[in-house]
Residue frames as qw, qx, qy, qz and C-alpha x, y, z in Angstrom:
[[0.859, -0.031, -0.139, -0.491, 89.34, 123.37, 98.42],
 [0.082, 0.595, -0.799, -0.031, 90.09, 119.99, 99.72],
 [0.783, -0.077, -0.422, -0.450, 89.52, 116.57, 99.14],
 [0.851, -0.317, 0.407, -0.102, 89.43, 112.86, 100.68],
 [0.360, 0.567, -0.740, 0.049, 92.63, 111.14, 100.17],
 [0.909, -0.387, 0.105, -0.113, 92.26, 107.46, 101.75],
 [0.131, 0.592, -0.783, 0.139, 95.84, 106.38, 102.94],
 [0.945, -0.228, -0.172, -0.156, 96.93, 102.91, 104.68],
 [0.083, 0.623, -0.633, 0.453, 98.97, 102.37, 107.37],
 [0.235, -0.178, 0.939, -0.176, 99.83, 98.86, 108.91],
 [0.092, -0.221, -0.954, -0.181, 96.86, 97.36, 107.12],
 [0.002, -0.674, -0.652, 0.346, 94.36, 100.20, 108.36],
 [0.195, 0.535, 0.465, 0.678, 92.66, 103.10, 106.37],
 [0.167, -0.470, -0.300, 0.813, 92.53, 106.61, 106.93],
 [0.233, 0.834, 0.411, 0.287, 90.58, 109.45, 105.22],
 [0.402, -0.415, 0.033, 0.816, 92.76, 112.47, 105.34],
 [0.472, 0.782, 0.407, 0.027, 91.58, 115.83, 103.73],
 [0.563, -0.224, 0.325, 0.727, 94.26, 117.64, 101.55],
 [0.326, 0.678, -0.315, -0.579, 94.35, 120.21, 98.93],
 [0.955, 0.232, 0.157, -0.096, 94.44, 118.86, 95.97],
 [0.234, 0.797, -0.491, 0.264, 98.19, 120.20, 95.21],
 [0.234, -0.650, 0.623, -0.367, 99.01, 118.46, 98.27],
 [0.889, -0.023, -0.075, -0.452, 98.04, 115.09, 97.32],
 [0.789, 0.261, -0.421, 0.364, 101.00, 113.08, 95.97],
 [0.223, 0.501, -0.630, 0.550, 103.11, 114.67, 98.77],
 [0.681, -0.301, 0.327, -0.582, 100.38, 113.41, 101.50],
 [0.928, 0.271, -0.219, -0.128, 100.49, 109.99, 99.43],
 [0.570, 0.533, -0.520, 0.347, 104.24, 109.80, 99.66],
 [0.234, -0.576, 0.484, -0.616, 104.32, 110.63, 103.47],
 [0.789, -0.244, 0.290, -0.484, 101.86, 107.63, 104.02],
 [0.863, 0.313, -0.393, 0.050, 104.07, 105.31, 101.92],
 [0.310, 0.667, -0.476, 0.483, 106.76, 106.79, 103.89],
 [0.317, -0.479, 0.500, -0.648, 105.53, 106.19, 107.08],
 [0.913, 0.024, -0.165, -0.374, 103.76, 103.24, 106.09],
 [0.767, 0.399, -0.471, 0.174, 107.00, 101.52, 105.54],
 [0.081, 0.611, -0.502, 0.606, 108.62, 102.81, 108.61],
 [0.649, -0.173, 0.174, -0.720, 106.08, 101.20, 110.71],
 [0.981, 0.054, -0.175, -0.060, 106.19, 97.80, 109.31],
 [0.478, 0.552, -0.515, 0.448, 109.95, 97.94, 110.40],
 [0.116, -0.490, 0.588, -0.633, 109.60, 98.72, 113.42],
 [0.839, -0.066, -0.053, -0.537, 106.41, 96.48, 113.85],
 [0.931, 0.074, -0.350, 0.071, 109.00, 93.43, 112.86],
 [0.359, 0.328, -0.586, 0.648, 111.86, 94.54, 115.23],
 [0.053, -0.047, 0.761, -0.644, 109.70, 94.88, 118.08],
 [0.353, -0.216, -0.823, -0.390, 106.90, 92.45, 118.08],
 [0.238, -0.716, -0.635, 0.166, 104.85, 92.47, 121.37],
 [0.265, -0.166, -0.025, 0.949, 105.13, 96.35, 120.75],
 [0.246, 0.616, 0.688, -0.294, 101.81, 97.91, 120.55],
 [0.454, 0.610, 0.450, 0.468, 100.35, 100.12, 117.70],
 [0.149, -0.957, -0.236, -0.078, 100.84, 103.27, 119.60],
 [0.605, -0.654, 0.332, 0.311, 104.39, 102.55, 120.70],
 [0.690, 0.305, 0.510, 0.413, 105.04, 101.68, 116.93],
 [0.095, 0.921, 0.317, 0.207, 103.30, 105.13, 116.01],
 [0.426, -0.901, 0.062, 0.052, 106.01, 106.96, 118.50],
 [0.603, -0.406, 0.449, 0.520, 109.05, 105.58, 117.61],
 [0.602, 0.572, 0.423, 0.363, 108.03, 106.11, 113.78],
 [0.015, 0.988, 0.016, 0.154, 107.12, 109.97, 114.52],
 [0.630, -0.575, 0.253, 0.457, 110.74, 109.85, 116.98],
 [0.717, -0.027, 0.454, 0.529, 112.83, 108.31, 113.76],
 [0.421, 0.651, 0.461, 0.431, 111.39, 110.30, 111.13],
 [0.257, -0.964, -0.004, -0.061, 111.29, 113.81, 113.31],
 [0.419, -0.746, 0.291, 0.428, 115.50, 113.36, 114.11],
 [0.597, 0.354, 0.558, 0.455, 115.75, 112.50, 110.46],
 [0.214, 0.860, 0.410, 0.217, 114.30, 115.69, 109.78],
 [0.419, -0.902, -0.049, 0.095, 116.31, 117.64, 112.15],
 [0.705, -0.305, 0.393, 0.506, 119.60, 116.35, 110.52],
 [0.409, 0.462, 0.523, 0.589, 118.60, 117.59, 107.54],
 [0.077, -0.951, -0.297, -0.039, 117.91, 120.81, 108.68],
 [0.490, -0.731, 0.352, 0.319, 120.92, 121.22, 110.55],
 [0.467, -0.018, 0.488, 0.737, 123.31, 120.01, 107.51],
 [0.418, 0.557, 0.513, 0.502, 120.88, 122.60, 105.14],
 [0.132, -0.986, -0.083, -0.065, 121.44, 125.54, 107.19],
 [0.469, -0.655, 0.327, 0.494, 125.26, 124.57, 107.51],
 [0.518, 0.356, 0.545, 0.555, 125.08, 124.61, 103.82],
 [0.180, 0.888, 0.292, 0.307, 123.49, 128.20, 103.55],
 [0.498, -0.802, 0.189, 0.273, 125.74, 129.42, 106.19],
 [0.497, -0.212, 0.553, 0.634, 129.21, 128.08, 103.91],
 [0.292, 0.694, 0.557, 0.352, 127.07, 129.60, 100.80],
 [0.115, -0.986, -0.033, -0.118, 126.38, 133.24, 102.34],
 [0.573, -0.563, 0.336, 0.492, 130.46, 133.10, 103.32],
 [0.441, 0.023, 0.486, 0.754, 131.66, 132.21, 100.08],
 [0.191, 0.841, 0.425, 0.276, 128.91, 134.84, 98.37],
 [0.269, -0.960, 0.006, 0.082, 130.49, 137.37, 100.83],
 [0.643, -0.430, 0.331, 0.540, 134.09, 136.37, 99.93],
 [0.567, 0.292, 0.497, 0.589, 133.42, 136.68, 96.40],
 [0.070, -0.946, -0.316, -0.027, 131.59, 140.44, 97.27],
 [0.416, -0.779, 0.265, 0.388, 134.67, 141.64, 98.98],
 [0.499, -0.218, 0.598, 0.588, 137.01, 140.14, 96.20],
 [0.160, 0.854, 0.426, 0.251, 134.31, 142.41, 93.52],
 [0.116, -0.990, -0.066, 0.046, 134.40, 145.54, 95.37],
 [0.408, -0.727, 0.259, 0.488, 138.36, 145.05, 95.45],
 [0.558, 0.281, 0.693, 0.359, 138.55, 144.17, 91.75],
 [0.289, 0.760, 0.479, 0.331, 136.61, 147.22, 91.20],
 [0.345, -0.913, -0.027, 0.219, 138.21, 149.79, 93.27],
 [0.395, -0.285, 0.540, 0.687, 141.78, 148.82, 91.04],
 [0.394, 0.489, 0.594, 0.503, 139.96, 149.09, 88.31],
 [0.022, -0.973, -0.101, -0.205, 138.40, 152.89, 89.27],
 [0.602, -0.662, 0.178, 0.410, 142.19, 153.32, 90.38],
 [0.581, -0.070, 0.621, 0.522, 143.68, 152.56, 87.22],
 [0.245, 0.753, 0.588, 0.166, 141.21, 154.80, 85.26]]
């Protein structure tokens, strides 16, 4: 099911329909973006609302991408050391069924 959620961005209102689960995080996004916007809005004044809209989506989108990229070289150095500590198991146990 999902409701109206009225956001504001630069001083204009949207209706946006969400789950309700998905509310606060829809909320947050529009704060997020909200904010982003007004930045850019003051760094480049005779910049239009569309060009404002593009550089937000840009800033936020290679934001995202960095954070991908460092959380997959994190799972990557994770699944190594899991696999170091596997190997250094199986040899741990193999002295032990040696010693037996």
């Amino acid at each position: 099911m999902t409701e109206a959620v009225s956001i504001r961005i630069l001083d204009r209102e949207y209706m946006i329909g969400c789950a309700p689960e998905e509310r606060e995080g829809l909320l947050a996004a529009s704060r997020l973006l909200d904010a982003r916007m007004r930045e850019l809005r003051t760094s480049h004044r005779l910049a239009g609302i569309d060009r404002i809209a593009v550089l937000a989506a840009l800033n936020l989108a290679h934001e995202l991408t960095q954070v991908r990229v460092k959380a997959d070289e994190g799972d990557r150095t994770i699944r190594t050391l899991l696999a170091d500590l596997n190997r250094g198991l199986e040899r741990l146990n193999d002295r032990l069924a040696e010693s037996e």
